[in-house]
C-alpha positions as CSV (number, residue, x, y, z in Angstrom):
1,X,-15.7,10.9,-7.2
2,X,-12.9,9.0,-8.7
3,X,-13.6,4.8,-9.0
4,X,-10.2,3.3,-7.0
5,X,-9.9,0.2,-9.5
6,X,-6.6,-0.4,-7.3
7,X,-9.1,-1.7,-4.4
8,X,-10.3,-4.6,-5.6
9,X,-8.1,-5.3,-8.5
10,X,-4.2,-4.9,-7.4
11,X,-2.7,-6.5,-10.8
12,X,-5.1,-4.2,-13.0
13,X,-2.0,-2.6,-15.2
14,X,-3.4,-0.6,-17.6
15,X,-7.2,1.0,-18.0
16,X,-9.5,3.4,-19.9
17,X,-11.3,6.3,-18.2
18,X,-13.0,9.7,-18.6
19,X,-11.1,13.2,-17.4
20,X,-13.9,14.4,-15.2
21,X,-11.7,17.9,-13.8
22,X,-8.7,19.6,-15.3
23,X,-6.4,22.0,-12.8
24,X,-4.7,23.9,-15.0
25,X,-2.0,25.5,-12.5
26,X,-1.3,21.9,-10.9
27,X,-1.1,20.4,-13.9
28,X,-3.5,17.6,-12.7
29,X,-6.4,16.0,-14.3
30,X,-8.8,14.0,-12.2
31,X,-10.2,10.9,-13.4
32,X,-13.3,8.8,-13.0
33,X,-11.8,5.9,-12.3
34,X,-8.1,4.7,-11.8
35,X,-5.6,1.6,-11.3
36,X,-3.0,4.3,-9.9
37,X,-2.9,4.0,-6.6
38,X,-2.5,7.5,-4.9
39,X,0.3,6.9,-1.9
40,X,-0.8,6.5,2.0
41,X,-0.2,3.6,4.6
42,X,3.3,4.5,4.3
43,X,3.0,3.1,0.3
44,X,4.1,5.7,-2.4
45,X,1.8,6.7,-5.1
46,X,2.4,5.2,-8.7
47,X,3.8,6.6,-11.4
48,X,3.6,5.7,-15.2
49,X,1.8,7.2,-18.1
50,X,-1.6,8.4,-19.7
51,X,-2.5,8.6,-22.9
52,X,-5.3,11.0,-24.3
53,X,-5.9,10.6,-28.3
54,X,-1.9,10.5,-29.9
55,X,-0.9,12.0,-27.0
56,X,1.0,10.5,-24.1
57,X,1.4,12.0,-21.1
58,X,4.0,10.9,-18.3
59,X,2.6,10.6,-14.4
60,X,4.6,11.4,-12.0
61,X,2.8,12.2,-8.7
62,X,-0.7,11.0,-7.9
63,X,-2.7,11.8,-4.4
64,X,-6.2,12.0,-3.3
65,X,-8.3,14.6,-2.3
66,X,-11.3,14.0,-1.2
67,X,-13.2,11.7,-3.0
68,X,-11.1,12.2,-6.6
69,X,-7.9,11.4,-7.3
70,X,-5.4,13.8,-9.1
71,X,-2.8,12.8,-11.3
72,X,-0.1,15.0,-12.1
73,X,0.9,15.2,-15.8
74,X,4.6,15.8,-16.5
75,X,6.4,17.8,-19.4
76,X,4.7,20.9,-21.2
77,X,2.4,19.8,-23.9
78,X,-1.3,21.5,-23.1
79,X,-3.4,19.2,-21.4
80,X,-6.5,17.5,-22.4
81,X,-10.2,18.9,-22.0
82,X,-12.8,17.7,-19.6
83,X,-14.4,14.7,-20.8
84,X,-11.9,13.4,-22.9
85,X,-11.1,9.6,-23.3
86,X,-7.9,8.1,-21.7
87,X,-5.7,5.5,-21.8
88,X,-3.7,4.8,-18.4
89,X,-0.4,2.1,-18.0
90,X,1.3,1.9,-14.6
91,X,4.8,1.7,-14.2
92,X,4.1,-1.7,-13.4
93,X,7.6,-3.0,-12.6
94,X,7.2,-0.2,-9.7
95,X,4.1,-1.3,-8.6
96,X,4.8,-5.2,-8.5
97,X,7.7,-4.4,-6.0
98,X,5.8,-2.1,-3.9
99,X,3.2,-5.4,-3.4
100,X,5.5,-7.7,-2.7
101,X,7.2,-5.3,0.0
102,X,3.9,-3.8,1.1
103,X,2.5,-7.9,1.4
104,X,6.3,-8.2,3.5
105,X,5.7,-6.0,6.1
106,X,1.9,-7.4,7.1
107,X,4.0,-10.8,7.3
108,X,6.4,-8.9,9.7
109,X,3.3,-7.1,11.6
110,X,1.2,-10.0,11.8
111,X,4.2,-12.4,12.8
112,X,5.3,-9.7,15.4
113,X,1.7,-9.1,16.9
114,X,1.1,-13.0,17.2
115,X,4.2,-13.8,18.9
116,X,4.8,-10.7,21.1
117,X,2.0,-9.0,20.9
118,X,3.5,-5.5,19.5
119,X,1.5,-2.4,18.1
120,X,2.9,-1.3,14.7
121,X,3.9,2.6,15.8
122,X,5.0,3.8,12.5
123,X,6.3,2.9,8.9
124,X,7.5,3.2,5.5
125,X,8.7,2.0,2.2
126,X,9.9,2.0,-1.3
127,X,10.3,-0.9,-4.1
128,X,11.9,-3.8,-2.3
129,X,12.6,-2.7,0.7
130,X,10.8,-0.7,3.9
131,X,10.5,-0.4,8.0
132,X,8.3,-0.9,10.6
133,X,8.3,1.1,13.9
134,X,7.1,-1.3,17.0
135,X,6.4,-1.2,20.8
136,X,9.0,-2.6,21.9
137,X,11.2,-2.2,25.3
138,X,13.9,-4.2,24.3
139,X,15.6,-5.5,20.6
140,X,18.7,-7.4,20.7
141,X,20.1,-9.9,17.5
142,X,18.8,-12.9,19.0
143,X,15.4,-12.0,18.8
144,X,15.8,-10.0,15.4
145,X,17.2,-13.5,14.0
146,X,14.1,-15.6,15.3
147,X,12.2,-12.9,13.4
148,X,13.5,-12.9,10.4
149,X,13.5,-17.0,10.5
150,X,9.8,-16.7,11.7
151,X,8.7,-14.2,8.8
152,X,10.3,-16.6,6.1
153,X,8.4,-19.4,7.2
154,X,5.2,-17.5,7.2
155,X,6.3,-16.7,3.1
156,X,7.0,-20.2,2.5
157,X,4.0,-21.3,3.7
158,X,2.3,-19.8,0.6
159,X,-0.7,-18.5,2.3
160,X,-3.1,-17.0,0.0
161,X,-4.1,-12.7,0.4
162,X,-8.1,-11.5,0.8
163,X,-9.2,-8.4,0.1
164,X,-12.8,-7.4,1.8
165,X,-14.3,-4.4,1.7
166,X,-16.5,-4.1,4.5
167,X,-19.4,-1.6,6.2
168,X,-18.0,0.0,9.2
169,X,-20.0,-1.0,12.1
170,X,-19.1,-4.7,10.4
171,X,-15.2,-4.3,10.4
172,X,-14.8,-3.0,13.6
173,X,-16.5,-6.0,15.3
174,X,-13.3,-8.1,13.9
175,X,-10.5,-8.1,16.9
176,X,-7.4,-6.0,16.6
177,X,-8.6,-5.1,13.0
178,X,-6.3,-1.6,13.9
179,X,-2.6,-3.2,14.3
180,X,-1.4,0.8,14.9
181,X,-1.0,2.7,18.2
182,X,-3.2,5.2,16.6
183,X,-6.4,4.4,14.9
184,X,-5.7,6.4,11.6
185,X,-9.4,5.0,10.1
186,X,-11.3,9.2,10.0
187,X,-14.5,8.7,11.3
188,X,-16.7,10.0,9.0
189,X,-15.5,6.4,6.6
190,X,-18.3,4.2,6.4
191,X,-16.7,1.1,4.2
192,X,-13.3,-0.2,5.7
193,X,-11.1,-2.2,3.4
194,X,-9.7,-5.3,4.8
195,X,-6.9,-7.6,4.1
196,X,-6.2,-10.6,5.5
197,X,-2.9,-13.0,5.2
198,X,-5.1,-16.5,5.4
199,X,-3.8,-17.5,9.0
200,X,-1.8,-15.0,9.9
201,X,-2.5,-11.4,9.6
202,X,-6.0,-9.4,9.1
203,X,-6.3,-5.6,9.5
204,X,-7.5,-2.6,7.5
205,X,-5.7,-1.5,4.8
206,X,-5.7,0.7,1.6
207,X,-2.8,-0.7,-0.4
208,X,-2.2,-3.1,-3.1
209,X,-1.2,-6.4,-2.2
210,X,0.1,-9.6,-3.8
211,X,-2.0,-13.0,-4.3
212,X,-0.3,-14.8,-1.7
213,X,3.2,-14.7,0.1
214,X,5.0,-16.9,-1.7
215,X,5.3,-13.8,-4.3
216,X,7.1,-12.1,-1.9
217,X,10.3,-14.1,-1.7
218,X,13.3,-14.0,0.4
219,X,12.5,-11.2,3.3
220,X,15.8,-10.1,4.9
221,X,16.0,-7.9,8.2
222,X,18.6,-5.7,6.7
223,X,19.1,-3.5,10.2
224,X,17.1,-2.7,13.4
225,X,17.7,0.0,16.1
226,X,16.1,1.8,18.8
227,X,13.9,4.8,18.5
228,X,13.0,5.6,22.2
229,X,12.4,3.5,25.1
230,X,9.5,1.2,23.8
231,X,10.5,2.1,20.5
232,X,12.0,0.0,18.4
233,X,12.7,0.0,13.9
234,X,12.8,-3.0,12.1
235,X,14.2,-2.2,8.4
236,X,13.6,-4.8,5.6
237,X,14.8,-6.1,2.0
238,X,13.4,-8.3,-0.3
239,X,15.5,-9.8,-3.0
């Protein structure tokens, strides 16, 4: 069972663990603990490198599987042995982004769900810019421009980012702690991680986050369109 550092310590850049597994054919090594975070919630994994004795390893795909997480070693130099020490450094430029856009789009899904009450449907994104699927019937430029005013103010107002981690029966007594259409929590999880925007937004989440939203800067609603008939895609950018 691999420790997710990532959980409770987003700006954790580099760290030293123990390979606990080696898959030869996959070219993946399993650690027992890790600041890489392993991609879901529409958030890609991280990439950067690990370093095991004077040997340096790039990482270019990381996921979970069950309870440990896999990192996927680039290149062709042999890999390292079960139980050897390891050095690992994010690509943290990368990261920083993805928490400042991931941090954006809870601003735009809180914001959305406090005003007009719409379900997040679907979503995505990559460093500085992502989308948001909603239930909406109708999206028109007026309203996309009250949004994006109403989003910016919600950055400017600096409000600070909690992380909880929480038992289950606990969590789900918090209301409209799922901001989905679908519930996508498996039921077999018995701690639910939470993050809350401090007046605005709190719902469970996996993802790394900034401190608080005035890290996030400028948030522009670079497009929107419809996707069916209570459908609608919201597309952002950050600067």
């Amino acid at each position: 069972m691999t420790e997710l550092l990532y959980q409770t310590d987003s700006y954790l850049q580099e760290f030293d663990a123990n390979i606990t597994s080696v898959l030869q054919e996959e070219r993946a090594v399993v650690l027992d603990r890790t600041a890489f975070y392993p991609g879901g919630g529409g958030q890609p994994c991280d990439f950067g490198t690990l370093t095991v004795e004077d040997t340096t390893y790039p990482v270019d795909k990381v996921k979970k599987q069950g309870e440990d997480v896999l990192h996927f070693l680039g290149g062709n130099l042999p890999l390292p042995s079960i139980g050897a020490a390891s050095h690992g450094t994010l690509d943290w430029a990368r990261r920083y982004k993805l928490m400042r856009t991931h941090t954006a789009l809870h601003v735009l899904c809180g914001t959305i769900f406090r005003d007009y009450g719409a379900l997040v449907t679907g979503g995505d994104m990559q460093p500085l810019k992502g989308r948001l699927d909603f239930e909406f019937e109708t999206m028109r430029g007026e309203l996309v421009r009250e949004i994006e005013t109403a989003i910016n103010n919600e950055v400017a107002e600096a409000r600070d980012i909690r992380v909880k981690i929480l038992p289950r029966d606990e969590a789900f007594q918090i209301p409209d702690l799922i901001r989905t259409k679908i519930n996508l929590l498996p039921e077999g999880i018995i701690q639910v991680r939470t993050v809350e925007i401090v007046g605005l937004d709190l719902q469970a989440d996996g993802g790394t986050h900034v401190h608080n939203t005035n890290e996030v800067g400028k948030i522009r609603v670079a497009d929107y369109k419809s996707k069916g008939a209570i459908n609608k895609r919201i597309y952002i950018e950050l600067e």
